[in-house]
N, C-alpha and C positions, 0 to 999 in steps of 0.2 A: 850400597850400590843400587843404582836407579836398575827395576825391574825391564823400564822399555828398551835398555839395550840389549833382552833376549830374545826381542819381539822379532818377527818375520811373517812376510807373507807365503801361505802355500796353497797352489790351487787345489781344492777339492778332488782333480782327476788325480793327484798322487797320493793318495790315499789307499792304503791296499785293504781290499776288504778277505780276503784270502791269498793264504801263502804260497811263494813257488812251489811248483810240483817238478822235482823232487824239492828236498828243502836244501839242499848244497847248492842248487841253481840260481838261489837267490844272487841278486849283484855286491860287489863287496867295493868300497873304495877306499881305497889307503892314502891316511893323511899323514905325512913326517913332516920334524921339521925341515926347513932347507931346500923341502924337492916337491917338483911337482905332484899332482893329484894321480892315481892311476887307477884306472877305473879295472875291476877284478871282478870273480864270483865266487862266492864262499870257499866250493871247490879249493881251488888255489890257495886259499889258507895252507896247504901242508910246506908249499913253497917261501910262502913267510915267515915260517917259523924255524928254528934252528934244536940239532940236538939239544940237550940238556937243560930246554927251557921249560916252563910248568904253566899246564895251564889249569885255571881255579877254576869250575865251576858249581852253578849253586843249584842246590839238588831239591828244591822243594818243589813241593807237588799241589797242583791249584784244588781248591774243593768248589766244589757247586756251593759258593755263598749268598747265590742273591735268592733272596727269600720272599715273600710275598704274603700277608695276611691281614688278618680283622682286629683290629683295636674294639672293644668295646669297655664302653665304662656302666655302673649300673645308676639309677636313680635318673636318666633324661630323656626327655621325650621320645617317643618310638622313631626311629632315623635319624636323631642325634646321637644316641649313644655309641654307635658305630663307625668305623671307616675304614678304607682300605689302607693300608699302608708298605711299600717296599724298603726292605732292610739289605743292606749290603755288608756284610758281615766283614771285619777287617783287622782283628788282633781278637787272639785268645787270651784272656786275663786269667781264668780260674778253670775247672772243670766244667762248672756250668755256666760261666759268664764268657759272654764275647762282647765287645766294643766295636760297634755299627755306625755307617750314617745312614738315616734314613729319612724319606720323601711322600708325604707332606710334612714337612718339622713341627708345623705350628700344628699339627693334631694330636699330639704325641707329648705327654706328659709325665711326670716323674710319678711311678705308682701304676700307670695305664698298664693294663693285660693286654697284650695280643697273642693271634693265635695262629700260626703260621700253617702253611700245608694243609689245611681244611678241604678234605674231600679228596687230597691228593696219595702219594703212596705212603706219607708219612702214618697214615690211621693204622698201616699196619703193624705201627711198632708202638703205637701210642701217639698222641697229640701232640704237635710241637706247639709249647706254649712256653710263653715269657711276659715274667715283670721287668717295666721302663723301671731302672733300680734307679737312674741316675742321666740327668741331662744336657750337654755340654753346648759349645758355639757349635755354631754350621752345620745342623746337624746331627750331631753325632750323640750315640747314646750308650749306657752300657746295659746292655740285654741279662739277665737272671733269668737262665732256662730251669722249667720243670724238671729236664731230664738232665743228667750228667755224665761225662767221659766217653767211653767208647759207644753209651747207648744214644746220646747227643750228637755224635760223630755219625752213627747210621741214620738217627733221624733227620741230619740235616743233608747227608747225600740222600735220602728221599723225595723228599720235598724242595729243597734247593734247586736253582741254575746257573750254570758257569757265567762270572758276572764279565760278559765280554765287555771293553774298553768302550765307551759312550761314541766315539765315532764310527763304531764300526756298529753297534746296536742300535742306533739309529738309522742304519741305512740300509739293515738289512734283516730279517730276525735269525735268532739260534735257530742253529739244525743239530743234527747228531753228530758229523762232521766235526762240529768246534769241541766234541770234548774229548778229541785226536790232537786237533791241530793246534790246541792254546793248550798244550802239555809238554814239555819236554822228555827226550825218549826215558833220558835218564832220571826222572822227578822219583823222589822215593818218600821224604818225609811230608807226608801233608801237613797243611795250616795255610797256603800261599791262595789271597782271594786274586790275586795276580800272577803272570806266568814272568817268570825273568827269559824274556823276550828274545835277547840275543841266544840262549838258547835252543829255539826252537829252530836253529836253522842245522841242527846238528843231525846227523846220523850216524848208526854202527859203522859206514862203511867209511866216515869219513873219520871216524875215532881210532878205527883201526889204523888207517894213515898215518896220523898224525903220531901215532904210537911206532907202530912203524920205522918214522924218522930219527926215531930216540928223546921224542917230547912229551914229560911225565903229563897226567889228569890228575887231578884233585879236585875232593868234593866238602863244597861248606852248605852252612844250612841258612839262608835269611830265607822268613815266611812274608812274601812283599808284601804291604796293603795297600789296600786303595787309596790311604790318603799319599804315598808316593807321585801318583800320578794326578791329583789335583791342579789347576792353574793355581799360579801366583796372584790374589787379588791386592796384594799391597804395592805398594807404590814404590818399597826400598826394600829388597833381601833381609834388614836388619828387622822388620818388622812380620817375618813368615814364619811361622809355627808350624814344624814339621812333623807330623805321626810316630810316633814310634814305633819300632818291628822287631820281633823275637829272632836273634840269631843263634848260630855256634860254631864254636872252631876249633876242632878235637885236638886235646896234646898229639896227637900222633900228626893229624896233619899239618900241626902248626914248626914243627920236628921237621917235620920233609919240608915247607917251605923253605925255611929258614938253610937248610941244607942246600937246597937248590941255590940259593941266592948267595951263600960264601961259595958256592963253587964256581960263581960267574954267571947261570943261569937269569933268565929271563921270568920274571913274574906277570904271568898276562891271566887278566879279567876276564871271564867271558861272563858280559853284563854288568853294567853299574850296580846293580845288588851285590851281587857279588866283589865288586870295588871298595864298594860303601860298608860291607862288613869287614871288608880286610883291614879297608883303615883303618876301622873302628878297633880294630884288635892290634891296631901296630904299635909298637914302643917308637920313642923318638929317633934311638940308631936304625930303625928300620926292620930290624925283625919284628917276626910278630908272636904273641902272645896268645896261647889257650882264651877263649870268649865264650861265654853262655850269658844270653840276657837282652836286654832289649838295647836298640838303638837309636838315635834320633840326627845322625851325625847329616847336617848341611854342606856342601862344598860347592862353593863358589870361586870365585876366581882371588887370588891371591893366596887360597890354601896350599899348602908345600904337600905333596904326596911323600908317604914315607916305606911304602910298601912296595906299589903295581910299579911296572913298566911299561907295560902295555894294555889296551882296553879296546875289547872287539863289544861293539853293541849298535843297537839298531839307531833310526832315526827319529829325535823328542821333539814334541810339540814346544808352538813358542811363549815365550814366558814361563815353562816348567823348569821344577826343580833341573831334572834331566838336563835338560839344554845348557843350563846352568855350570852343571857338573862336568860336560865334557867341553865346557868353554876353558875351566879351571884346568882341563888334565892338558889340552893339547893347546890354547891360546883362546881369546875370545876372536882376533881377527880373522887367526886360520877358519875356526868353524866357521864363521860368518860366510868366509867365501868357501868351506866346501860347503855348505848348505846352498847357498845359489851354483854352486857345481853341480850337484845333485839332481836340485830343480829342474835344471837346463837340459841335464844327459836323461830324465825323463827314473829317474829311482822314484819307488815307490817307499811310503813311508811308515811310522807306526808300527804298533805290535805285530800283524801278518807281514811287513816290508820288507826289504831291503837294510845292510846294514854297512859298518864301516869300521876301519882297523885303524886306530890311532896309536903313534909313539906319544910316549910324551913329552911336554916344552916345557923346559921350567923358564925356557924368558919369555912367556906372554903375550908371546905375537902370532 
């Protein structure tokens, strides 16, 4: 499938660079099939949703992954040997190996030492340092840290920064603020160098509502990475190589799903991670199945859902995976035109944005 049919223009002014205040005040628009666009606010969510329905959310916790230090090599001229380099940490493989992109690529070679957090708070638990073990496309590497497990874990909340999404780091720098607002209230398992988005528009008061109405929560665990949110550089879907990401989906909750859904019950997403790991755990009838492990699952349009019924998540840049995914759940035409719906009524978009409540279409349109 030709990648330019996810393409769209957005003007720069809908770009949120911070989230509503509260976070329930964000705007909400619900797409079904068959019926008009109706423009809402998260709030209202308690009204679209019906007793006995479930809603999944994914419970990871973002870490300060973007990293920052000195490559030195030995034996080259004094200011050669050296360079700065930023790593943006994105799957845990081992205790002490993580799987990063990092920027300059072309400095950075298999065997290089760098030396992370130098002068920063990391001195005080020890040096963050790493061998380049290994060198992949685009980028990406796998890191061999000195340190391992939980003492890796504090050294890299020392020395790390919340790796906010490139539009929004570009236009503005981190404050303290962002590592409130790019967290979900409810995030418990860390590993996630990304926040599952839709998320974040949540609060206790609106949890209690919805609970409230007689609509169970549930919690799964995908840790996002960053290569989730990469642009599409190829030309056809059939040529994009997607990241992999550490999920889980505990016998007990996978028990209550599946309960929910012979009882009539409603399966809704909050967040394509959250999606993208269910499916990943569905059987072909549709229940789902206990998961631990990594995933890499694509969805594009012609994929048959065998799980969600519904998916609340925010607004995906053009040409991403993302975009992709919620063309596949609810139509490629429909999104097309509530994306220029969007546009027009002035929604804000991206990880701090505005978001939107899809049914699903299995015809396509």
């Amino acid at each position: 499938m030709r990648v330019d049919l996810f393409d769209f223009e957005l003007p720069e002014e809908r770009i949120a660079l911070r989230p509503a205040v509260p976070r329930e005040a964000a705007r909400l628009l619900a797409v079904a099939p068959g019926a008009p666009f109706r423009d809402l606010h998260v709030r209202d969510l308690v009204d679209e949703l019906a007793p006995g329905d479930l809603l999944v959310f994914n419970d990871t916790k973002v870490i300060p992954a973007q990293l920052t230090g000195l490559r030195r090599r030995e034996g080259l001229a004094p200011g050669e040997g050296t360079a700065r380099i930023d790593a943006t940490l994105h799957m845990r493989v081992a205790p002490d190996r993580w799987k990063a992109f990092v920027r300059p690529a072309k400095r950075v070679a298999t065997g290089d030492r760098i030396a992370f957090g130098d002068g920063g708070e990391a001195c005080l638990l020890g040096a963050l340092d790493a061998t380049v073990e290994e060198k992949g496309e685009a980028g990406e590497v796998t890191l061999r840290f000195d340190l391992s497990g939980a003492h890796l874990d504090a050294a890299i909340a020392g020395a790390g920064a919340i790796p906010l999404p490139p539009y929004i780091a570009s236009k503005r720098p981190q404050d303290a603020q962002d590592r409130a607002d790019y967290q979900t209230i409810y995030a418990r398992e860390e590993g996630a160098v990304a926040a599952p988005t839709a998320g974040l528009h949540w609060t206790p008061e609106l949890l209690a509502a919805v609970e409230a109405r007689g609509v169970g929560t549930a919690f799964v665990t995908l840790h996002v990475g960053a290569g989730t949110f990469l642009p599409v550089k190829a030309e056809d879907t059939r040529d994009h190589r997607m990241h992999a990401e550490i999920g889980a989906v505990t016998p007990e909750v996978a028990e209550r799903i599946n309960a929910v859904r012979a009882a009539g019950g409603r399966l809704v997403a909050v967040g394509t991670t959250s999606l993208r790991l269910l499916e990943s755990a569905a059987r072909e009838d549709g229940t789902v199945a206990p998961f631990s492990g990594a995933t890499d699952i694509f969805i594009t349009p012609g994929y048959r859902f065998r799980a969600v019924d519904r998916l609340m998540t925010n607004f995906h840049l053009p040409r991403s995976t993302l975009f992709m995914l919620v063309s596949a759940f609810a139509g490629t035409d429909r999104m097309r035109r509530a994306y220029d719906h969007a546009i027009a009524e002035g929604y804000r978009f991206y990880s701090y944005g505005d978001a939107c409540l899809l049914d699903r279409a299995d015809d396509e349109t």
